[in-house]
C-alpha positions in Angstrom: -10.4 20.9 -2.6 -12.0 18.7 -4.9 -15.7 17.5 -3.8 -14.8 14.0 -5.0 -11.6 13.9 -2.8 -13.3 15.2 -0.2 -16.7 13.1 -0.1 -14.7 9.6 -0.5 -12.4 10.5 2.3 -15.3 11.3 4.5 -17.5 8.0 3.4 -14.0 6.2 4.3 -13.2 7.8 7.5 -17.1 7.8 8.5 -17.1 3.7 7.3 -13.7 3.1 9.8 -14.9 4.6 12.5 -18.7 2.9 12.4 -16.2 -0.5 11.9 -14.4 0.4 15.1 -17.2 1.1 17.5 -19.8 -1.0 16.1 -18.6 -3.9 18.4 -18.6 -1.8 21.9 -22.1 -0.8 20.9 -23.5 -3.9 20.1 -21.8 -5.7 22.5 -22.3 -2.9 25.7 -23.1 -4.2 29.3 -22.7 -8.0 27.8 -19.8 -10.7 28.5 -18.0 -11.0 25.6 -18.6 -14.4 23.9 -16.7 -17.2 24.1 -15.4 -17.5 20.9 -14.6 -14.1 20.6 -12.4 -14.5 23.9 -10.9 -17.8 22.5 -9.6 -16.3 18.7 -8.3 -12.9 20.8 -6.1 -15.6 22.2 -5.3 -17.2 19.3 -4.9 -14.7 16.5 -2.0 -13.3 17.2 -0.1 -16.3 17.0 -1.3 -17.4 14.3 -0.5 -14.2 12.5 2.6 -14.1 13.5 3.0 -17.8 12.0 2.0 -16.2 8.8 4.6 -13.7 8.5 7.3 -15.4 9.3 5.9 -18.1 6.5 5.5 -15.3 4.5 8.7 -13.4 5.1 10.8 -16.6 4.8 9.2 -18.2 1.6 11.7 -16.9 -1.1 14.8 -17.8 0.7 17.0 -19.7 -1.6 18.6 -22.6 0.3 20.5 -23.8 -2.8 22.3 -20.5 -3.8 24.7 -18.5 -1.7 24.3 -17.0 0.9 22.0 -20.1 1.5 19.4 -18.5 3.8 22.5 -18.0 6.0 21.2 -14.0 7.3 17.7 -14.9 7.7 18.8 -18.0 9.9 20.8 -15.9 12.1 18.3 -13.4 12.1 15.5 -15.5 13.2 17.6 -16.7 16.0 18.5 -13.7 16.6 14.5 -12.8 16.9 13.9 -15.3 19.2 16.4 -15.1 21.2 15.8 -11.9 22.3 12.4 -12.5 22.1 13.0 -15.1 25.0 15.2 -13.4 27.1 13.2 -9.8 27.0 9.5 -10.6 26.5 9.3 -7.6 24.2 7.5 -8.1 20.6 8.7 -4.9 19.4 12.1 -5.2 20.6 12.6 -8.7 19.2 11.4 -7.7 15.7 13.0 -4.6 15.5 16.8 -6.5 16.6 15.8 -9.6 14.0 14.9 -6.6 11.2 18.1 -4.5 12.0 20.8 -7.6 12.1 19.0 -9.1 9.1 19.5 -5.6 7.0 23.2 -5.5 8.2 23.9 -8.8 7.4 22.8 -8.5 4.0 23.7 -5.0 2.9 27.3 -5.3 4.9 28.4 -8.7 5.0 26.4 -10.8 2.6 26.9 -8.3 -0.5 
């Protein structure tokens, strides 16, 4: 194996890991702050505000199909999403009727 290879893979993996634990050591036997409490709360929201943002930006309202699949697959998103409480299982149906609608129906 190439030294190179080998010697940035460690510096990465060694550079992760610090990244990962360096909060439970610096933070150990203390109440987490605050703020820190406040964006754990928060984050994920707004995350998930961004992708949908970002995974509905280039739908064309003005050209057939007129943004007809991702509308019914965002309904389709939070729709299960409300009945189930389940992130991954909501996702996973919008992905999957959104990849049928436009590879089977919406050619």
């Amino acid at each position: 194996m190439n030294l190179y290879l080998f010697t940035m893979i460690l510096a990465a993996s060694l550079v992760t890991v610090l990244l990962r634990f360096l909060p439970f050591w610096v933070l150990k036997g203390r109440r987490t702050p605050d703020y820190i409490v406040y964006l754990g709360n928060v984050l994920p929201y707004a995350i998930m505000g961004m992708l949908v943002v970002y995974c509905l930006k280039e739908t064309s309202l003005l050209k057939a199909p007129y943004g007809i699949p991702e509308t019914i697959s965002v309904l389709i998103t939070v729709l299960i999403h409300r009945l189930r409480r389940n992130t991954l299982l909501s996702i996973l149906a919008g992905t999957v009727c959104y990849m049928f609608l436009i590879q089977a129906i919406f050619r």
